[in-house]
C-alpha positions in Angstrom: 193.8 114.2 127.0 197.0 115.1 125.2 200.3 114.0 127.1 200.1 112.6 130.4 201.4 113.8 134.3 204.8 113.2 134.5 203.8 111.9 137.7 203.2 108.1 138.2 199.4 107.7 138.5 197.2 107.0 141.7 195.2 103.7 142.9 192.1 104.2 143.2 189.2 102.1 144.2 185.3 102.4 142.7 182.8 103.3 145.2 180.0 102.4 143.1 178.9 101.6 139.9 179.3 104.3 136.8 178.1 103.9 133.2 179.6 106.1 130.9 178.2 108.2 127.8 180.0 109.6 125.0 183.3 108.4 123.7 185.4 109.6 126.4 183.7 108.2 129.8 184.5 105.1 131.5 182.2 102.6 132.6 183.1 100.5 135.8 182.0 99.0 138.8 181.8 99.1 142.1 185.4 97.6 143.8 187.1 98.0 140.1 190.5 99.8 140.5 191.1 102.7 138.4 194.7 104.4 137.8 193.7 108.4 137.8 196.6 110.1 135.6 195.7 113.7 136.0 193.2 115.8 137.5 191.8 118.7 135.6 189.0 119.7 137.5 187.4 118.9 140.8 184.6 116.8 139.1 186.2 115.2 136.9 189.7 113.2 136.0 191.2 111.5 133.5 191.8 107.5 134.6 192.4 104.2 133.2 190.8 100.7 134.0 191.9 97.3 132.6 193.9 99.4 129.8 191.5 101.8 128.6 191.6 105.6 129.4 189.0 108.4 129.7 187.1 110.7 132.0 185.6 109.6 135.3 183.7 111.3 137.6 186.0 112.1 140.9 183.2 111.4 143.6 182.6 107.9 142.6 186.6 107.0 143.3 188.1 106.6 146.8 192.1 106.0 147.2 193.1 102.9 148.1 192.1 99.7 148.9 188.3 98.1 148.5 186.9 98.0 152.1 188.2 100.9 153.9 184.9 103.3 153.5 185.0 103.2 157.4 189.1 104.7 157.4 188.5 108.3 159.8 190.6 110.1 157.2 188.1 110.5 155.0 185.7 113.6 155.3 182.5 113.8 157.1 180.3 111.9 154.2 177.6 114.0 155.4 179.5 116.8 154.7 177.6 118.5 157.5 179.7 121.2 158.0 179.3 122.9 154.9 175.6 121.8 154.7 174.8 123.4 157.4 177.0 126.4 157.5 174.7 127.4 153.9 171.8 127.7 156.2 173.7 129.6 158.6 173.9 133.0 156.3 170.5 134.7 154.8 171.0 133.7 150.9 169.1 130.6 151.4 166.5 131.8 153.9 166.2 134.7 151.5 165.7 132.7 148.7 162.9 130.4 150.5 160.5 133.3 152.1 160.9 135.2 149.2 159.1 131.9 147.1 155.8 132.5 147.7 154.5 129.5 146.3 156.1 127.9 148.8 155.4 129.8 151.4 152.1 130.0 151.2 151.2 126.7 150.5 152.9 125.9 153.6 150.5 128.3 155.4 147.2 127.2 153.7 147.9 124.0 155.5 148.2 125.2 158.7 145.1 127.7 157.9 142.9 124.7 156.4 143.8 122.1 159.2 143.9 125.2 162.3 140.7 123.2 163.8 142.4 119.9 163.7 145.8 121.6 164.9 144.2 122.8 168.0 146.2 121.3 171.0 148.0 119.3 168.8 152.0 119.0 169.1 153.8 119.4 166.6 157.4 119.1 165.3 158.9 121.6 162.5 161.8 120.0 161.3 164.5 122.0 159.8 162.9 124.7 160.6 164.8 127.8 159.1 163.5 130.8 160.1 160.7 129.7 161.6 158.0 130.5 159.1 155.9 127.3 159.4 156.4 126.9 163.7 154.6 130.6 163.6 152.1 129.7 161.3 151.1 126.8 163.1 151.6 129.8 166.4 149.5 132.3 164.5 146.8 130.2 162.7 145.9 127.6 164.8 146.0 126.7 168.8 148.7 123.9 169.3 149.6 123.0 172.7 153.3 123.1 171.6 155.4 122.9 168.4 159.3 121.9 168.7 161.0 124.2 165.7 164.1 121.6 165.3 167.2 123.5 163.2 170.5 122.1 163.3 172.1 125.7 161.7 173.4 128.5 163.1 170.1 130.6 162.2 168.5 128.6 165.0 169.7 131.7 167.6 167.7 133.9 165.6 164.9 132.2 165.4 164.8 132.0 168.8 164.8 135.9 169.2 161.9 135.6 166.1 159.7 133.6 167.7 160.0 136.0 171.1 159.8 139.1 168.8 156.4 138.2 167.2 155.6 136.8 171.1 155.1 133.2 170.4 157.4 131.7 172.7 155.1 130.2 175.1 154.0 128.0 172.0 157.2 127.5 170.1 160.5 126.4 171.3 163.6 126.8 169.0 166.0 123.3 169.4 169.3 123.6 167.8 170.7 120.3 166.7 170.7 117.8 164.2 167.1 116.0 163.7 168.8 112.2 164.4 170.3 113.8 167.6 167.6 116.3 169.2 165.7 115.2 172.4 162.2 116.5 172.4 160.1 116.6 176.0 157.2 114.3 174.2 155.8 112.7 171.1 154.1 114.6 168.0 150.9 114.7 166.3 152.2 116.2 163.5 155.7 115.9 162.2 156.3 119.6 159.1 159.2 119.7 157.4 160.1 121.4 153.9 162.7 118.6 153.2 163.0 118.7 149.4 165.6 119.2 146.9 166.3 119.3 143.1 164.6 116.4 141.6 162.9 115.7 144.7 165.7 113.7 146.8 169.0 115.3 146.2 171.0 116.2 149.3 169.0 113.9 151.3 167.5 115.9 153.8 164.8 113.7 153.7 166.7 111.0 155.6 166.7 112.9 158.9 162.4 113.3 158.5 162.4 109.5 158.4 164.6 109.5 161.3 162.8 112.0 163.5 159.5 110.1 162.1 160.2 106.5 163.4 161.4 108.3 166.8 158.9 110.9 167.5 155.8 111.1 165.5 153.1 109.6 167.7 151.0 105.9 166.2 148.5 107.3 163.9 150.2 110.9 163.4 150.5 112.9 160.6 153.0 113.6 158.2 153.6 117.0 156.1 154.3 116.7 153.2 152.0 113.0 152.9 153.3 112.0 149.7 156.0 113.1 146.9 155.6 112.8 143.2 158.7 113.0 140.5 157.4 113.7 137.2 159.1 113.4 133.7 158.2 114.8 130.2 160.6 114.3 127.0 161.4 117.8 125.9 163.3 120.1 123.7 166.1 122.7 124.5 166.9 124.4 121.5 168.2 127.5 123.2 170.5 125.4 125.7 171.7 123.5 122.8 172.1 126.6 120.5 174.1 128.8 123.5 176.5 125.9 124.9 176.8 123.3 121.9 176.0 124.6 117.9 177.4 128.1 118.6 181.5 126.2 118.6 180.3 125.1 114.8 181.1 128.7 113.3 181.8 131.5 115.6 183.0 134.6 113.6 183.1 132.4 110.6 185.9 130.3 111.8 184.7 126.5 112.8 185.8 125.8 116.4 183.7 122.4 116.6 186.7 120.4 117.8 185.4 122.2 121.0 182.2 120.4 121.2 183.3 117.2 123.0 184.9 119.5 125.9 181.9 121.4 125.6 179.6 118.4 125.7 181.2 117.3 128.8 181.1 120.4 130.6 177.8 121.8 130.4 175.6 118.6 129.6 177.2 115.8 132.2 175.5 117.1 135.0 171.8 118.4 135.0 171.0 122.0 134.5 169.4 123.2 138.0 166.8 126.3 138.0 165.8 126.0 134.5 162.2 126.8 133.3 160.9 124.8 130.7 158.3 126.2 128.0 154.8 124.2 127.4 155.7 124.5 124.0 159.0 122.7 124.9 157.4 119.3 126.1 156.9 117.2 123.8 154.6 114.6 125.2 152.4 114.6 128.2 154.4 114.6 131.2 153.7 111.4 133.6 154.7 110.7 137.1 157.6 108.7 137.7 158.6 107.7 141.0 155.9 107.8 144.1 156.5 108.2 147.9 154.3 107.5 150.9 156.0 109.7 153.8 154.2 106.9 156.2 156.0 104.2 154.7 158.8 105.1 153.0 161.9 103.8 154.7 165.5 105.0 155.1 166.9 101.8 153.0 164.4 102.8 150.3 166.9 105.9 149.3 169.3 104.1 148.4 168.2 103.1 145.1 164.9 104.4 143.5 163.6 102.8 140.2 160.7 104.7 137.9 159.5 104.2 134.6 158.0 105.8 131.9 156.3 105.8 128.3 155.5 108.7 126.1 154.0 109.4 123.0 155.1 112.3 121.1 152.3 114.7 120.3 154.1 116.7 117.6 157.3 116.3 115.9 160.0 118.4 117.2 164.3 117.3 118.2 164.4 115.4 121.5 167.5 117.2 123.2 166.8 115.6 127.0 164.2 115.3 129.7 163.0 117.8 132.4 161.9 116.7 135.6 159.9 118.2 138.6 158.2 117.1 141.5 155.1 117.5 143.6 154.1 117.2 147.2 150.5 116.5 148.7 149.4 117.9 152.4 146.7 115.1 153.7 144.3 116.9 155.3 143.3 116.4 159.2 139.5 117.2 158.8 137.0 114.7 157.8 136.7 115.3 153.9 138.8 118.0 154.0 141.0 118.6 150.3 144.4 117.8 150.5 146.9 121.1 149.9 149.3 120.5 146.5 152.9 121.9 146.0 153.7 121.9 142.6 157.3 122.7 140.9 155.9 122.0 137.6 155.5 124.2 134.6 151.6 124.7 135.1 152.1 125.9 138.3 153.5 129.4 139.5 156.7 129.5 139.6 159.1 128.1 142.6 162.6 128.6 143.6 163.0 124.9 142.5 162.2 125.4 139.3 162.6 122.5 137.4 165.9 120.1 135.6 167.0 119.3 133.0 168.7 116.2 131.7 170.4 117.2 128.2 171.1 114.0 125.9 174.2 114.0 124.5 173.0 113.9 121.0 170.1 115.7 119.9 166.9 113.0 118.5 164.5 113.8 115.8 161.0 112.3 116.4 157.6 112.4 114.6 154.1 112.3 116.3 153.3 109.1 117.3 156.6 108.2 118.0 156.6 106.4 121.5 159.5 106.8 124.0 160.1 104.4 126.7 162.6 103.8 129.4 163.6 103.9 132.9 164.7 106.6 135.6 167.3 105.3 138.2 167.7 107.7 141.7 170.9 106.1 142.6 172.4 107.5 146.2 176.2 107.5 146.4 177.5 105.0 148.9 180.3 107.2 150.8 179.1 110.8 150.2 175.5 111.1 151.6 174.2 113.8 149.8 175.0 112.9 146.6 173.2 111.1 143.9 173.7 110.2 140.4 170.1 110.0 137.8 170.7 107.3 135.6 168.3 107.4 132.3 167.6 104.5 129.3 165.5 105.1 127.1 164.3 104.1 123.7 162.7 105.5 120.4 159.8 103.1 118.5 159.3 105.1 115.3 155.7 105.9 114.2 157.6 105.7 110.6 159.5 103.2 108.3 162.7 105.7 107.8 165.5 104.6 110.8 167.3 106.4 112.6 171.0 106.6 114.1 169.7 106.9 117.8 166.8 104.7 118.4 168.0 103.5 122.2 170.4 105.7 125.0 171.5 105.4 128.7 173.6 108.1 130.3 174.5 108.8 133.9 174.1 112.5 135.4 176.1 112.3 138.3 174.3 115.4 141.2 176.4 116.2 143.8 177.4 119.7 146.0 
């Protein structure tokens, strides 16, 4: 940052903690007050705390004084209108049919369990379009299933569920899961809650909620259990495209470029992307585990993982690609349990998996272990937001060093 505003600069106050990475980030913590001189972008502005300057991530700042999260100025921190208002247009519910991974593992546990199922009640939370409350409808004989959606689509699913004549089975309830009233207790509580690296936008919250107030003692949960899994990779053509082409484009060298470049595409994780075998460089290994029984709301707040890898072949460490799995318990006596995978070996989902781009690429040998720790870290005002924090360090297999033996950088994830 050149010059600065000729404006004087705001107050603001730290909502939570923030490491930085790279030379131009701030670190602070939670209460520390920040002057913010300009703001070139939505995510991101250029502030100053106890003297020094750089780039901080906007959603982690609130203005004014420590201790005013509760002032009624400040925006819904669920941010439920525009949450919801995305699930009120087809894109989404497009997007989600038309995965048929998904889909259909969704239906084989209705098919599998349509025995167990029979006069059973059971709650489909979030219920879209419907697809799972007429699966349970058309597969199996429940006595009743509540098909809970707090969007707009919720009218037509309603006219759905009449049109494929399942409405003496399935009623649609338009509302938001913590507020809903349903006529009883379930046996079964469904809900397709996750998001990109398992937790983000927090859906999950409101399946605790509606858990703890209307699954029955001894019910079911679907999904049972949640698995986020890690493997060290490499990215040569996301490097290539966003960061080495600046070093000579048309024979002219525009690498003063890569900082800004850096910052832009590689501070935040890369959603949708589809990672190679050949890419990972290590067995992946699970990372952070979830009982849908016991998990509780204050869990989300802050989730802790860690991890060990040794390379299997020498390659450039550019980052870390996550992805998650979800298991389906099953209600018969010995019955397999149904997986949902959005892992490379598996086919592919609308998830896909993310990526986590180091800011300087690694060089390691076989051997070679890598160690470190993932932190899920919820933001304390805005709900739905989250920021990944990952340390991690290098134990050669070899005698040469190397520059970059240890790292920690924070991915801020947020609408």
């Amino acid at each position: 940052m050149q010059a600065e505003d000729e404006a004087a600069p705001e107050e603001y106050v730290a909502l939570c903690h923030f490491s930085g990475s790279g030379g131009d980030q701030l670190s602070f913590s939670r209460g520390d007050r920040l002057l913010v001189h300009a703001k070139p972008s939505s995510e991101w502005w250029w502030a100053e705390v106890r003297g020094v300057k750089g780039y901080v991530p906007a959603n982690h700042l609130q203005m004014g004084a420590a201790g005013e999260e509760d002032d009624s100025s400040l925006e819904d921190p669920w941010q439920d209108e525009e949450y919801f208002s995305s699930y009120g247009t087809l894109r989404l519910h497009l997007e989600m049919l038309s995965d048929r991974s998904r889909t259909e593992a969704y239906r084989q546990v209705i098919l599998s369990n349509s025995a167990s199922l029979r006069s059973k009640v059971v709650m489909d939370l979030g219920c879209g379009t419907g697809i799972i409350s007429l699966f349970c409808a058309q597969l199996a004989q429940p006595s009743a299933v509540y098909a809970v959606e707090a969007s707009s689509i919720a009218e037509y699913t309603r006219q759905i569920v009449t049109q494929n004549g399942y409405e003496e089975v399935v009623t649609v309830l338009q509302g938001r899961a913590e507020e809903v009233e349903l006529p009883q207790q379930v046996d079964v509580l469904v809900s397709e809650w996750m998001g990109n690296c398992l937790l983000f936008e927090f859906m999950v919250e409101s399946v605790l909620r509606a858990r703890d107030r209307w699954l029955k003692e001894g019910g079911v949960m679907w999904p049972s259990s949640a698995t986020l899994t890690l493997v060290p990779c490499q990215a040569d053509s996301d490097y290539e495209e966003k960061m080495a082409f600046w070093e000579q484009p048309y024979g002219l060298d525009f690498t003063p470029l890569q900082p800004l470049a850096q910052r832009e595409f590689f501070t935040k994780p890369k959603f949708s992307h589809l990672i190679q075998r050949a890419d990972c460089l290590a067995t992946p290994c699970h990372v952070i585990s979830l009982d849908m029984h016991t998990l509780q709301v204050k869990d989300l707040e802050e989730i802790k993982g860690q991890f060990q890898f040794c390379m299997e072949k020498s390659g450039v460490l550019h980052g870390f690609t996550a992805w998650f799995s979800v298991c389906f318990e099953s209600l018969e006596a010995g019955g397999a349990a149904v997986e949902l995978s959005t892992g490379p070996n598996s086919e592919s989902t609308h998830w896909k998996q993310t990526l986590f781009m180091l800011d300087r690429p690694v060089g390691v040998s076989a051997g070679d272990l890598v160690r470190g720790t993932i932190l899920l870290c919820r933001n304390p005002v805005w709900r739905r937001h989250m920021t990944v924090t990952l340390h991690w360090s290098i134990d050669s297999s070899s005698d040469e060093a190397d520059n970059c033996k240890a790292g920690t950088k924070c991915f801020p994830m947020w609408r």
